[in-house]
Structures are given as structure tokens and as C-alpha cells.
mmCIF file as Biopython writes it, N, C-alpha, C and O atoms, coordinates in Angstrom:
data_model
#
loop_
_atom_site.group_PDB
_atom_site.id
_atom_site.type_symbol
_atom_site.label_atom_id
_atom_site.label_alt_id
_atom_site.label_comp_id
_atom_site.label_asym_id
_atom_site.label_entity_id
_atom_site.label_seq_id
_atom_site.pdbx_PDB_ins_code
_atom_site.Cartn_x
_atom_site.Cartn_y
_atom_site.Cartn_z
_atom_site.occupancy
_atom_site.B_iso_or_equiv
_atom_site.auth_seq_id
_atom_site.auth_asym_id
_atom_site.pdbx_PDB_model_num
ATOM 1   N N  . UNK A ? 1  ? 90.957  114.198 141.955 1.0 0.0 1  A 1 
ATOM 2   C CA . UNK A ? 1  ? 92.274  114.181 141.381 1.0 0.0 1  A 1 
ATOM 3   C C  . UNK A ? 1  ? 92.225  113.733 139.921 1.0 0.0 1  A 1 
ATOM 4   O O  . UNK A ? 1  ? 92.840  114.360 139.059 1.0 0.0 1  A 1 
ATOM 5   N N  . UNK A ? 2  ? 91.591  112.791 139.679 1.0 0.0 2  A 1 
ATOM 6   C CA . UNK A ? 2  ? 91.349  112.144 138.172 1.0 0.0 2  A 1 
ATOM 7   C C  . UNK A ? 2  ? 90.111  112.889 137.491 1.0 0.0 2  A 1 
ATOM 8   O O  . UNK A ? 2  ? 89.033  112.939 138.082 1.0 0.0 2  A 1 
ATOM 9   N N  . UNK A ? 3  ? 90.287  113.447 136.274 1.0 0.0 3  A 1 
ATOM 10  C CA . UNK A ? 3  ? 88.947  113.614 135.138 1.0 0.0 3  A 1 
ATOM 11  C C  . UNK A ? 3  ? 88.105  112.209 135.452 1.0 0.0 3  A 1 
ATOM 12  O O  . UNK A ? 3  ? 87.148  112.356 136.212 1.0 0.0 3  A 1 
ATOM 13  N N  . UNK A ? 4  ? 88.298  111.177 135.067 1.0 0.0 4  A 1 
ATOM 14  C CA . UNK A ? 4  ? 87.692  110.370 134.955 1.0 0.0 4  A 1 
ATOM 15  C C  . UNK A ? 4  ? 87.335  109.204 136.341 1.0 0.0 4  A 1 
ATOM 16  O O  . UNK A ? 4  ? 88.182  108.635 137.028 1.0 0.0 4  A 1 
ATOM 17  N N  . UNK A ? 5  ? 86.211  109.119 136.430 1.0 0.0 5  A 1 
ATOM 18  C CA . UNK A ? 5  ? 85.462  107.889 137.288 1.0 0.0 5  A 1 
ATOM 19  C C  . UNK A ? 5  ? 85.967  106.804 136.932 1.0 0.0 5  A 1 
ATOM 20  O O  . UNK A ? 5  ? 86.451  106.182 137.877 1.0 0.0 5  A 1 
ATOM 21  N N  . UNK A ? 6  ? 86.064  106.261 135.834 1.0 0.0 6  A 1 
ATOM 22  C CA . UNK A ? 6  ? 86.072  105.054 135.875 1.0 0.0 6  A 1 
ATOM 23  C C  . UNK A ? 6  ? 86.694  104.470 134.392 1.0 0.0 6  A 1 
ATOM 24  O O  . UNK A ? 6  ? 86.506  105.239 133.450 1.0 0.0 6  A 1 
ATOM 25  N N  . UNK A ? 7  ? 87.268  103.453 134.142 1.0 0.0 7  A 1 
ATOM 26  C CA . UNK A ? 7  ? 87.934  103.146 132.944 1.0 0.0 7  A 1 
ATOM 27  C C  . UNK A ? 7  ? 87.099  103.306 131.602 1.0 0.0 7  A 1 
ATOM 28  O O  . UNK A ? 7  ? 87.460  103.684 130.488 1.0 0.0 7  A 1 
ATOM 29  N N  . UNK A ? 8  ? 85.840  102.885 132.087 1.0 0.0 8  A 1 
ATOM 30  C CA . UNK A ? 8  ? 85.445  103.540 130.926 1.0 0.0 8  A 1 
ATOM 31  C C  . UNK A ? 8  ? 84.270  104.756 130.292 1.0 0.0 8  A 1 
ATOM 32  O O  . UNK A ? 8  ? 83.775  104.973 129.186 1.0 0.0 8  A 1 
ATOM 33  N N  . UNK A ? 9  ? 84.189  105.208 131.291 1.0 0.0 9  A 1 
ATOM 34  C CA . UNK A ? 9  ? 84.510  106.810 131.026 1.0 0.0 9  A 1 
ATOM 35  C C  . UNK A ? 9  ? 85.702  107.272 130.547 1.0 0.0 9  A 1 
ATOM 36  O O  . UNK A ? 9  ? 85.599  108.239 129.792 1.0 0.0 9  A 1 
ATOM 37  N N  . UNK A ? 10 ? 86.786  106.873 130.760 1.0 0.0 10 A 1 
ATOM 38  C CA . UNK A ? 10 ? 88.056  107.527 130.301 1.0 0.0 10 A 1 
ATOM 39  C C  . UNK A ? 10 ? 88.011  106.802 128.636 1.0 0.0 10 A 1 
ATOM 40  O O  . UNK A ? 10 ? 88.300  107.398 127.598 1.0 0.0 10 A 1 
ATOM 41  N N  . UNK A ? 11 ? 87.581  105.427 128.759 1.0 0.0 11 A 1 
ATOM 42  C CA . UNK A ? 11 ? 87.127  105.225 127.134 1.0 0.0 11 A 1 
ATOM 43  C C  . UNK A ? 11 ? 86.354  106.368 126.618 1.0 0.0 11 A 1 
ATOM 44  O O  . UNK A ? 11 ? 86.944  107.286 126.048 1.0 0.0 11 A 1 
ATOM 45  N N  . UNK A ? 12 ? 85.380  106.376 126.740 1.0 0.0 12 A 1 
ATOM 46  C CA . UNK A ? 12 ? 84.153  107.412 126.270 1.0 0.0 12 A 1 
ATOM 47  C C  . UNK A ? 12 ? 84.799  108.629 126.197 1.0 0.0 12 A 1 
ATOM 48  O O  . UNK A ? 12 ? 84.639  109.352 125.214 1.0 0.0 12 A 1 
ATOM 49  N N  . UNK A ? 13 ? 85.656  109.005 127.308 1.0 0.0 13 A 1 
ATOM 50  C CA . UNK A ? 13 ? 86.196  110.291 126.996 1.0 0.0 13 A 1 
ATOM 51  C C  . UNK A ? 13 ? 84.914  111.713 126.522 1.0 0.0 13 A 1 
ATOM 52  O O  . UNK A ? 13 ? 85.072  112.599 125.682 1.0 0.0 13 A 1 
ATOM 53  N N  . UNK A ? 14 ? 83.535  111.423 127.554 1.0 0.0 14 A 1 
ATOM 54  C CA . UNK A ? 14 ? 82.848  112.489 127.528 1.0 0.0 14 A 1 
ATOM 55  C C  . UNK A ? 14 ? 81.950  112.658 126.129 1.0 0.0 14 A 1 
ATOM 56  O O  . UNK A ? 14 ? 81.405  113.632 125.609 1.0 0.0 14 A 1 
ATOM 57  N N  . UNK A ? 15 ? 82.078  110.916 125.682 1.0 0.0 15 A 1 
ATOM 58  C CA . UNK A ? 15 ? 81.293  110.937 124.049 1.0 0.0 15 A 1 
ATOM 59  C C  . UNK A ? 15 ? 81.983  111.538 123.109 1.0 0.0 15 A 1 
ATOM 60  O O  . UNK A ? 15 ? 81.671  111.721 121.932 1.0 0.0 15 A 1 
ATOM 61  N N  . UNK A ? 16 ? 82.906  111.829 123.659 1.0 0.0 16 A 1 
ATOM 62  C CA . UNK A ? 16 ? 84.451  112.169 122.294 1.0 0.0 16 A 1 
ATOM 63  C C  . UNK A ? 16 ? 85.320  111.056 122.032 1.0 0.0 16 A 1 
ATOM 64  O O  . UNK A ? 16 ? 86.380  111.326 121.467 1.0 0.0 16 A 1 
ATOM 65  N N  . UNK A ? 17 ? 85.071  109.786 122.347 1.0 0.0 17 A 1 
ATOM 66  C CA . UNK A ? 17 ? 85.921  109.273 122.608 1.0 0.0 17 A 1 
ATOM 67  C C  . UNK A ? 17 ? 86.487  108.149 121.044 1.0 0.0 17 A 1 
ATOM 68  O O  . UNK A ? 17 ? 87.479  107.440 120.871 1.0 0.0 17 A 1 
ATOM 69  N N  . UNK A ? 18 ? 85.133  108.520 120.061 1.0 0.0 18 A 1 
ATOM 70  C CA . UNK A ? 18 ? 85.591  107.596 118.943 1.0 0.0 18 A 1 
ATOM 71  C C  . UNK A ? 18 ? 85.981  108.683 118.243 1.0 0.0 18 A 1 
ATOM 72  O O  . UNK A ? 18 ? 85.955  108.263 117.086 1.0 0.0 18 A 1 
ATOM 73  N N  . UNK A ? 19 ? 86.330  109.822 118.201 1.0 0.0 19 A 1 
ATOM 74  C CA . UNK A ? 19 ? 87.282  111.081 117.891 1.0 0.0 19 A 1 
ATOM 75  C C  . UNK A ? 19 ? 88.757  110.993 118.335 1.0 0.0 19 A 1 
ATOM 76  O O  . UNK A ? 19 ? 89.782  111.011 117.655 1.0 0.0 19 A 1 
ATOM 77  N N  . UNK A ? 20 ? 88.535  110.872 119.974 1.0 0.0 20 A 1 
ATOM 78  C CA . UNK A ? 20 ? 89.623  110.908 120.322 1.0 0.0 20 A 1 
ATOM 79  C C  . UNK A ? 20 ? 90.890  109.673 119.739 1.0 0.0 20 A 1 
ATOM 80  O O  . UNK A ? 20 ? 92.009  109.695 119.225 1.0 0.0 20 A 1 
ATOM 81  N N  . UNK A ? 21 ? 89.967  108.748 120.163 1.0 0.0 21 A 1 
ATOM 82  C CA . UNK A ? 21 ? 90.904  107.381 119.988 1.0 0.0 21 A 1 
ATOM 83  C C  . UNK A ? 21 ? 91.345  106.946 118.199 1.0 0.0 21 A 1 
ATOM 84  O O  . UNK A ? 21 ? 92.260  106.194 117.862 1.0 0.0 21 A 1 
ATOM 85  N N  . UNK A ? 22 ? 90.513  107.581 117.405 1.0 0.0 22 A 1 
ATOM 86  C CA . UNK A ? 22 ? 90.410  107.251 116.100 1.0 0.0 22 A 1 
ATOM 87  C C  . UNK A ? 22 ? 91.933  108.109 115.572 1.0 0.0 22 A 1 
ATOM 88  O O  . UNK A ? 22 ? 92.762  107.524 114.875 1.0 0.0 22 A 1 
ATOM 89  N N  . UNK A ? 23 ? 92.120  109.581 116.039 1.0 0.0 23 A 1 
ATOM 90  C CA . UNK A ? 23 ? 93.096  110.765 116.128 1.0 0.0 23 A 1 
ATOM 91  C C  . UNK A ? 23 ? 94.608  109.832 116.712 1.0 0.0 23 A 1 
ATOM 92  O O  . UNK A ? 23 ? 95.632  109.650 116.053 1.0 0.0 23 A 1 
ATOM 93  N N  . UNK A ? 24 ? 94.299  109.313 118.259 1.0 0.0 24 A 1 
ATOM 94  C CA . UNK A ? 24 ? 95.762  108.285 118.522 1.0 0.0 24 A 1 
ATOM 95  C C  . UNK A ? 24 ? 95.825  107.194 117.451 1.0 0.0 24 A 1 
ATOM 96  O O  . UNK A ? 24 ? 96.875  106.733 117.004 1.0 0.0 24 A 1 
ATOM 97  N N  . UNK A ? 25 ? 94.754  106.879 117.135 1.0 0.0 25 A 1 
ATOM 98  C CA . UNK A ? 25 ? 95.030  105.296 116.005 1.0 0.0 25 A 1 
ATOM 99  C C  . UNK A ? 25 ? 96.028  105.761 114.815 1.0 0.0 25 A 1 
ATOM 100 O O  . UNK A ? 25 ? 96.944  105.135 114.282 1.0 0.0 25 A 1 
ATOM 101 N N  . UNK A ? 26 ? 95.581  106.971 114.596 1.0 0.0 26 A 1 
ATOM 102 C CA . UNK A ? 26 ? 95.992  107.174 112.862 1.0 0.0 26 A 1 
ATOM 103 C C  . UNK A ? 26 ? 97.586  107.802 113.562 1.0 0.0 26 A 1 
ATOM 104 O O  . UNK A ? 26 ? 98.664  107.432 113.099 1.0 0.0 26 A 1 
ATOM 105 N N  . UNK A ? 27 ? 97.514  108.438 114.314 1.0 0.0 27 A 1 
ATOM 106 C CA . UNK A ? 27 ? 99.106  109.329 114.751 1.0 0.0 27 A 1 
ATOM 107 C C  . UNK A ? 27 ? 100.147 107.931 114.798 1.0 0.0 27 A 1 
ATOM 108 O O  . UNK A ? 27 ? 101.288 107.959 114.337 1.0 0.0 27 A 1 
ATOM 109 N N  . UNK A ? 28 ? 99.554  106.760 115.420 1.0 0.0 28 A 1 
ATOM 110 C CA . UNK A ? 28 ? 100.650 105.530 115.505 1.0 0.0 28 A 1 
ATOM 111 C C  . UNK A ? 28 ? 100.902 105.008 114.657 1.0 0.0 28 A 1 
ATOM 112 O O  . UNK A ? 28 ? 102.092 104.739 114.488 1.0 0.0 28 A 1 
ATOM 113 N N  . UNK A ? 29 ? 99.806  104.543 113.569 1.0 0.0 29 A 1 
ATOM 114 C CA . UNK A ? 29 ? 99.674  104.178 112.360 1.0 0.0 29 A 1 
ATOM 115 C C  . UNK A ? 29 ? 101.290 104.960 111.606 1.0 0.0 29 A 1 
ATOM 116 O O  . UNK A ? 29 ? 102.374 104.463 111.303 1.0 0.0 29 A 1 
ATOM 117 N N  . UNK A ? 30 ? 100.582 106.763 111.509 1.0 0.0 30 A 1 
ATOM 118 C CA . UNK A ? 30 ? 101.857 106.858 110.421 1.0 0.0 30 A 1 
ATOM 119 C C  . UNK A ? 30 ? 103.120 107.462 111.056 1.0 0.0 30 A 1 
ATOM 120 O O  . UNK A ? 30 ? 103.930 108.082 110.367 1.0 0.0 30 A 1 
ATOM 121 N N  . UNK A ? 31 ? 103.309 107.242 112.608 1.0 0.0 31 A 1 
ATOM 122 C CA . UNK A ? 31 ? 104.882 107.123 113.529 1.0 0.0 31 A 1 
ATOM 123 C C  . UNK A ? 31 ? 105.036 106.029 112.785 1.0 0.0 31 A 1 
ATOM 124 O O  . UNK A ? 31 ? 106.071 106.078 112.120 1.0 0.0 31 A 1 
ATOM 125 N N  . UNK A ? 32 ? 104.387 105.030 112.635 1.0 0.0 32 A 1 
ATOM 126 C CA . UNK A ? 32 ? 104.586 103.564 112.637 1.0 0.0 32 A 1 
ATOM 127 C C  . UNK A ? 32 ? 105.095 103.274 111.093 1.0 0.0 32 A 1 
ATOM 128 O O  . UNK A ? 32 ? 105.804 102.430 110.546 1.0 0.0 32 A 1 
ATOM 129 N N  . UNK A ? 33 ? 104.624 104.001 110.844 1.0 0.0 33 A 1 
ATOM 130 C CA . UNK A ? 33 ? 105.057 104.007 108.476 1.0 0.0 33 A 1 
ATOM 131 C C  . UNK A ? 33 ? 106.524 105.250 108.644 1.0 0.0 33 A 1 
ATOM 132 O O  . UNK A ? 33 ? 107.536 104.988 107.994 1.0 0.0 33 A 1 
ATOM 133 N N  . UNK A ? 34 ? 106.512 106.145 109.260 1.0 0.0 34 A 1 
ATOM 134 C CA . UNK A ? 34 ? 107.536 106.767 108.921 1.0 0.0 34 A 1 
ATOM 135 C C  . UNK A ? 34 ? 109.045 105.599 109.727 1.0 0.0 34 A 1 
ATOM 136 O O  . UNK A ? 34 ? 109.992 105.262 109.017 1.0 0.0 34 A 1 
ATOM 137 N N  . UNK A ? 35 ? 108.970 105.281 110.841 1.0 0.0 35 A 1 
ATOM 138 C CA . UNK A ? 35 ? 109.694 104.161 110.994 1.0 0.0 35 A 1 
ATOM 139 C C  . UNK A ? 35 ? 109.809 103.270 110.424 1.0 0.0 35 A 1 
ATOM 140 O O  . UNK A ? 35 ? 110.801 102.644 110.799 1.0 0.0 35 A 1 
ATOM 141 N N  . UNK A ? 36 ? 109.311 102.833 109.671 1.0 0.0 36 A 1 
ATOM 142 C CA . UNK A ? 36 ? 109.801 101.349 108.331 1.0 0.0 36 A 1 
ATOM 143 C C  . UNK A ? 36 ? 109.958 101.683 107.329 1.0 0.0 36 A 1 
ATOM 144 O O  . UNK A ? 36 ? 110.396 101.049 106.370 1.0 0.0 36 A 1 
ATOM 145 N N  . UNK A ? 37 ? 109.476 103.202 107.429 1.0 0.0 37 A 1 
ATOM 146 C CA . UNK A ? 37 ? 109.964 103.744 105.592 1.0 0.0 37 A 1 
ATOM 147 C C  . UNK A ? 37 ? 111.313 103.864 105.732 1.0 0.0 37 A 1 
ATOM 148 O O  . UNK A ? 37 ? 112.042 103.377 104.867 1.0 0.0 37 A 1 
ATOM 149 N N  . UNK A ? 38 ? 112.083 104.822 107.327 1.0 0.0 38 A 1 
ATOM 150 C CA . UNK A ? 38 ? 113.544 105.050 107.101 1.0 0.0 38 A 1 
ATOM 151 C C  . UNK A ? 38 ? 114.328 103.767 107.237 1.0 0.0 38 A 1 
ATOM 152 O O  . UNK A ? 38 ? 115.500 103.685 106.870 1.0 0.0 38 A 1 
ATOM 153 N N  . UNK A ? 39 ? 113.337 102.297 108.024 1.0 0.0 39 A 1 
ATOM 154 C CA . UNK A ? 39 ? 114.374 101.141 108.181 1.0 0.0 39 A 1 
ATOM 155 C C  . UNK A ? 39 ? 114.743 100.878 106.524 1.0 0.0 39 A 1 
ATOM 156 O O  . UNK A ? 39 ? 115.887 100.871 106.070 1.0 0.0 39 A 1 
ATOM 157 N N  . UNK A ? 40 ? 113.448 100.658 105.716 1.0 0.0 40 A 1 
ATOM 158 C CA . UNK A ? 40 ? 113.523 100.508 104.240 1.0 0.0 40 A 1 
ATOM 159 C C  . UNK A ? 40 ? 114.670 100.846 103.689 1.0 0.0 40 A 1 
ATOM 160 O O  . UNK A ? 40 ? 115.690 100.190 103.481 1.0 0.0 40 A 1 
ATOM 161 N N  . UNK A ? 41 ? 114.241 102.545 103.359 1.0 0.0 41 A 1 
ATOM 162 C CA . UNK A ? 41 ? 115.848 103.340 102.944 1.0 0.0 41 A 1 
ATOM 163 C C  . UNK A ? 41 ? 116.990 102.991 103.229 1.0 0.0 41 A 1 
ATOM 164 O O  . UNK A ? 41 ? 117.914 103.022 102.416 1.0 0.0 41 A 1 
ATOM 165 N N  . UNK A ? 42 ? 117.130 102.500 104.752 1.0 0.0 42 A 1 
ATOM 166 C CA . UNK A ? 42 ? 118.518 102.586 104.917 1.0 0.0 42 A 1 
ATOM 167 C C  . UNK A ? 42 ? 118.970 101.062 104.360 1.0 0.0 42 A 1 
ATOM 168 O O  . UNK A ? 42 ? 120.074 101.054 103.816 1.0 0.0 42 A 1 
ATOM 169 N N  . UNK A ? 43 ? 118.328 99.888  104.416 1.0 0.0 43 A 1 
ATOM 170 C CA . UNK A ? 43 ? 118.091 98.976  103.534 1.0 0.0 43 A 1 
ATOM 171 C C  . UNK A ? 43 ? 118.763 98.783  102.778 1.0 0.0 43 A 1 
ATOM 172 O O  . UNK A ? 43 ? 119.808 98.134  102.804 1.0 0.0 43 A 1 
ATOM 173 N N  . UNK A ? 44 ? 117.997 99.620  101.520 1.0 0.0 44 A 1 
ATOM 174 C CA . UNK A ? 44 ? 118.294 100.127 100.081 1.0 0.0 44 A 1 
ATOM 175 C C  . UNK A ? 44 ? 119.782 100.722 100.029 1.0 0.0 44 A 1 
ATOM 176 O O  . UNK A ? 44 ? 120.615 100.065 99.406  1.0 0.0 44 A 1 
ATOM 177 N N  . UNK A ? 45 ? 120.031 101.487 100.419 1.0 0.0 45 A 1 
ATOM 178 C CA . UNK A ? 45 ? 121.211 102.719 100.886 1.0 0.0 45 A 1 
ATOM 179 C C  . UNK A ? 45 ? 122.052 101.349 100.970 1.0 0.0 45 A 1 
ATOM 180 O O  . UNK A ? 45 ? 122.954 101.247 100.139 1.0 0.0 45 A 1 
ATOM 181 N N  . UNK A ? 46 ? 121.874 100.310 101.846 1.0 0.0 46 A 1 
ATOM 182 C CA . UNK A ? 46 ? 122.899 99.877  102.214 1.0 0.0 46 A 1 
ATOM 183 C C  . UNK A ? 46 ? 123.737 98.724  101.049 1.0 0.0 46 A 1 
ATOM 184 O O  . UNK A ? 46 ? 124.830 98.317  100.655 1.0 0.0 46 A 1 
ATOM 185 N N  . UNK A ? 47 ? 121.725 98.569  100.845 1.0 0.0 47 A 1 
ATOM 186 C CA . UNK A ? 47 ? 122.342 96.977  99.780  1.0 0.0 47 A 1 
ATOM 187 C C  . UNK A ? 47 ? 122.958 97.783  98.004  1.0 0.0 47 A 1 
ATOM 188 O O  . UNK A ? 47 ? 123.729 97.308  97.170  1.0 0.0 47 A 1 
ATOM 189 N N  . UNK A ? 48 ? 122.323 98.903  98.009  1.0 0.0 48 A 1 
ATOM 190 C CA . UNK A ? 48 ? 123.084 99.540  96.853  1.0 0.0 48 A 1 
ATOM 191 C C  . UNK A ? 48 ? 124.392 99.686  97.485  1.0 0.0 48 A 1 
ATOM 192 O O  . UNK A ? 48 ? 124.033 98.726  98.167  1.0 0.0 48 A 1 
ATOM 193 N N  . UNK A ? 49 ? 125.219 99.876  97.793  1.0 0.0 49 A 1 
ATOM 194 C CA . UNK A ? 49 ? 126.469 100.339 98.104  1.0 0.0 49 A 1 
ATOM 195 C C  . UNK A ? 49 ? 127.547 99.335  98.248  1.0 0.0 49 A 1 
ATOM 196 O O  . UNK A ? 49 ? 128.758 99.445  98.060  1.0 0.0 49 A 1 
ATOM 197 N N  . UNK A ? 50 ? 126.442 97.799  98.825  1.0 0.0 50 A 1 
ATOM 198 C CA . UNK A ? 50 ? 127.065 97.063  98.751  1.0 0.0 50 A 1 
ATOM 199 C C  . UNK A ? 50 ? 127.340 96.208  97.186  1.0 0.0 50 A 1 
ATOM 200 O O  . UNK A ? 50 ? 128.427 95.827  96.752  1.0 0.0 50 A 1 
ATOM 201 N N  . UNK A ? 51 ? 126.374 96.107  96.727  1.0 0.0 51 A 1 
ATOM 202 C CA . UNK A ? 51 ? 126.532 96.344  95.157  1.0 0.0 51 A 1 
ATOM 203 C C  . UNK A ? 51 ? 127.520 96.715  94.472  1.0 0.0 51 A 1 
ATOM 204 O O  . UNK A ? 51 ? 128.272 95.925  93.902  1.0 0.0 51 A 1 
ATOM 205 N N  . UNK A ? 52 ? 127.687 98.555  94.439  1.0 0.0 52 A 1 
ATOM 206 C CA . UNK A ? 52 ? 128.677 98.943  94.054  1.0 0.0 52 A 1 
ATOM 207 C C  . UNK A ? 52 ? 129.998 98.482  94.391  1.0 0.0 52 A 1 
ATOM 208 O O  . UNK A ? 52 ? 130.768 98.116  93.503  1.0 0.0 52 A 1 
ATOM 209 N N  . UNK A ? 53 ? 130.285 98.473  95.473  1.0 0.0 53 A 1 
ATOM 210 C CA . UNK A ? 53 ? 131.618 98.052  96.274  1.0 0.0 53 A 1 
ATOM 211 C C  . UNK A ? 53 ? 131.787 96.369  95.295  1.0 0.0 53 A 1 
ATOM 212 O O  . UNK A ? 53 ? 132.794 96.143  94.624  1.0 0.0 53 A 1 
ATOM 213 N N  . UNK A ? 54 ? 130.889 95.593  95.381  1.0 0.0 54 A 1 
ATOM 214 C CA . UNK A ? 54 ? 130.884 94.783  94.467  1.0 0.0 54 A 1 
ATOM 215 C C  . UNK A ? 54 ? 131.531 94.498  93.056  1.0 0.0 54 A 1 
ATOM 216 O O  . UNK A ? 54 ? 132.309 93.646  92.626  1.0 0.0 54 A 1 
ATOM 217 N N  . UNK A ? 55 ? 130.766 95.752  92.442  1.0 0.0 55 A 1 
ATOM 218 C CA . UNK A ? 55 ? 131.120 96.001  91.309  1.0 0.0 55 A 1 
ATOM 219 C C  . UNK A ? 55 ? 132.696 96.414  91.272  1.0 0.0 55 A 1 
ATOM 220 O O  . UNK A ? 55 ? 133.465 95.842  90.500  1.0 0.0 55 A 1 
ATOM 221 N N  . UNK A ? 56 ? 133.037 97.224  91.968  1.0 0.0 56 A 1 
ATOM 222 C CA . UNK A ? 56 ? 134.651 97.853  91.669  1.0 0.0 56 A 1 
ATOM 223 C C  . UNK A ? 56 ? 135.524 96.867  92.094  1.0 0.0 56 A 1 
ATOM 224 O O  . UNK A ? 56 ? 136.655 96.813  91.611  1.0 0.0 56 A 1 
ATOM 225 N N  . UNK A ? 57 ? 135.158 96.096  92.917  1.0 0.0 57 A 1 
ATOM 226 C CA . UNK A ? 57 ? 136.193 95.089  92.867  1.0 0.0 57 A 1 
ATOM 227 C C  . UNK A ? 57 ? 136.601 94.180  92.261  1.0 0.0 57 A 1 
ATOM 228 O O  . UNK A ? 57 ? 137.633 93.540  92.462  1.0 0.0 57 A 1 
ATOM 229 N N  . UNK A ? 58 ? 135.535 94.000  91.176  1.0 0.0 58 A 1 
ATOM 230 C CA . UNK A ? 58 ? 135.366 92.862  89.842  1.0 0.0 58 A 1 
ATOM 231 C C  . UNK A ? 58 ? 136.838 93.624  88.644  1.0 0.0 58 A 1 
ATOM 232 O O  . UNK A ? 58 ? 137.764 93.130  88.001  1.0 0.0 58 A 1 
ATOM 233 N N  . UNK A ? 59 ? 136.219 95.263  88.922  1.0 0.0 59 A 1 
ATOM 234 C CA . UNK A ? 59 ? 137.014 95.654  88.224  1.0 0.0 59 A 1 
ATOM 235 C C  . UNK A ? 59 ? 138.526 95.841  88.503  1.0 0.0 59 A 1 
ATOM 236 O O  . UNK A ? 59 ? 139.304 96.570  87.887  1.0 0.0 59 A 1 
ATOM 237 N N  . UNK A ? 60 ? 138.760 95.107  89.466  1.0 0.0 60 A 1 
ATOM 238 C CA . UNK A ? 60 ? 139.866 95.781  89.712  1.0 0.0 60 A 1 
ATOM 239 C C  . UNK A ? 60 ? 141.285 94.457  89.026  1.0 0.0 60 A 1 
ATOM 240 O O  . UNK A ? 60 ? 142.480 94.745  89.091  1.0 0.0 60 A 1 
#
């Protein structure tokens, strides 16, 4: 039922396995950067706006 014997065989992954795992490292890595880049932005987005809103009310 299972490819693999044993846990680590499923490490080894058939001597592909510092391919394989190196391929998931980097895919989480930049899931992991595109998620704090948009928390960032929205951040920015937010604290500029709050700024502005700032500003016009000075002027008012």
C-alpha cells in the first residue's frame, strides 16, 4: 500500500531525497515571503492613509 518501508526511506526518497526536500524548502521559503510581503503592503497601505486622513483634518 505505501511506496515507502520505512520513515526513512521516505527521507531518502530513493536517493532523491536532498532534491526533493531542498525543492519543498525553497517552495515554503517563498509561500512564506509572498505572505509577509502582502502583510507589509497592506501595512503601508494602511499607515499611509492613515496619515493622509491625518493630514485633512489639520486642514480642516
Amino acid at each position: 500500500m505505501f511506496q515507502f518501508d520505512s520513515f526513512a526511506e521516505f527521507i531518502a526518497m530513493g536517493k532523491h531525497g536532498p532534491y526533493v526536500w531542498s525543492a519543498v524548502g525553497l517552495f515554503v521559503v517563498v509561500v512564506a515571503a509572498c505572505l509577509v510581503s502582502i502583510k507589509w503592503q497592506k501595512w503601508r497601505l494602511l499607515a499611509s492613509e492613515k496619515r493622509i486622513r491625518a493630514r485633512e483634518e489639520l486642514r480642516r
